[in-house]
C-alpha positions in Angstrom: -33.6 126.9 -65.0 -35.9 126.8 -67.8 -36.2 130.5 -68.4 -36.2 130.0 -72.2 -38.7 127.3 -72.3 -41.2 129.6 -70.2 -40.7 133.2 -72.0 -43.3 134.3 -73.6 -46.2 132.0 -72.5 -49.2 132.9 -71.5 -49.9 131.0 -68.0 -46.3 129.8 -67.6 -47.0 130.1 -63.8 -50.0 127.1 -64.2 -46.8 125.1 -65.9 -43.9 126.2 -63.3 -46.4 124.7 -60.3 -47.9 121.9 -62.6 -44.6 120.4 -63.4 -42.9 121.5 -60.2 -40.1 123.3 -61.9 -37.1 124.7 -59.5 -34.2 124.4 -58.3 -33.2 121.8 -55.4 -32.9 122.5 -52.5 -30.2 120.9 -50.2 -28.8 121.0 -46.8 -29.9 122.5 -43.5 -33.0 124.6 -43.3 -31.9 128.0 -42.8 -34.7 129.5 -40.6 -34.4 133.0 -39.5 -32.1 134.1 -41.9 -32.2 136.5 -44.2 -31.6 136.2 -47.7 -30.8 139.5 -50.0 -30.1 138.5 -53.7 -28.2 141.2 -55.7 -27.3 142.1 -59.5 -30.3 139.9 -61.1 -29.5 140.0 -64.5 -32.1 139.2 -67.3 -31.7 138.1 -70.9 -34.8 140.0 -71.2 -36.9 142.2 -68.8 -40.0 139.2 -70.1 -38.0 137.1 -67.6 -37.7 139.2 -64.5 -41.0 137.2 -62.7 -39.6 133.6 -63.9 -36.3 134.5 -62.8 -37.6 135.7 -59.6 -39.9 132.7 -59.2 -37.1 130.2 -59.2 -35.4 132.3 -56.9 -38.0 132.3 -54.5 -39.1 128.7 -54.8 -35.6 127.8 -53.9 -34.7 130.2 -50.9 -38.2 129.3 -49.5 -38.2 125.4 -49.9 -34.5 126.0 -47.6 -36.2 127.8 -45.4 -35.2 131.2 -45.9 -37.2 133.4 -43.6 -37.0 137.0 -45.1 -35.9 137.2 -49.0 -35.2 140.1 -51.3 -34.5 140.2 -54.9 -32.8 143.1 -56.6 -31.6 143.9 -59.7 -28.6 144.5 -61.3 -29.7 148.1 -62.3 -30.6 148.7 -58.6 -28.3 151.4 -57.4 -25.8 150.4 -54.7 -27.4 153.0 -52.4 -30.9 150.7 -52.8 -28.4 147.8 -52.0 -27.3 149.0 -48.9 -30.9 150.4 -48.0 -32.2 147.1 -47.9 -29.5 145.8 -45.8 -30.0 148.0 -43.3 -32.9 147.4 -43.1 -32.9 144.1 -42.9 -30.2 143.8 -40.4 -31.7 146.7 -38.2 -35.1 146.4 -39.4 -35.8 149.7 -39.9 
């Protein structure tokens, strides 16, 4: 990832899409799964949407039907939330 390259700009998003930054994708296609990333860490809080971008570029070019994206400072109680939820959607 080119976190570093992106922090700070104004309109890094134009330059993620414009020069197709990611990671690649490989394998199957997961469809109808759900993905639940936990303990995000960030260099800076600046590079909590990049970070997330890749993230969801990625899951989404496999496939990924569902995705959710949660912090490291997310309490394991919001952890567990979320997986209940998504595994008993409610």
């Amino acid at each position: 990832m080119q976190v570093a390259s992106l922090r700070g700009q104004a309109g890094w998003e134009g330059r993620f899409d414009r020069e197709d930054l990611g990671l690649i994708s490989f394998g199957p296609r997961y469809q109808h799964v759900d993905v639940i990333v936990t303990g995000l860490r960030y260099l800076d809080l600046g590079d909590q949407p990049i970070v997330e971008r890749y993230w969801r570029k990625w899951l989404t070019e496999m496939g990924v039907a569902r995705i959710r994206l949660l912090p490291a400072d997310d309490s394991a109680a919001q952890a567990r939330e979320a997986l209940r939820r998504s595994l008993y959607g409610y």
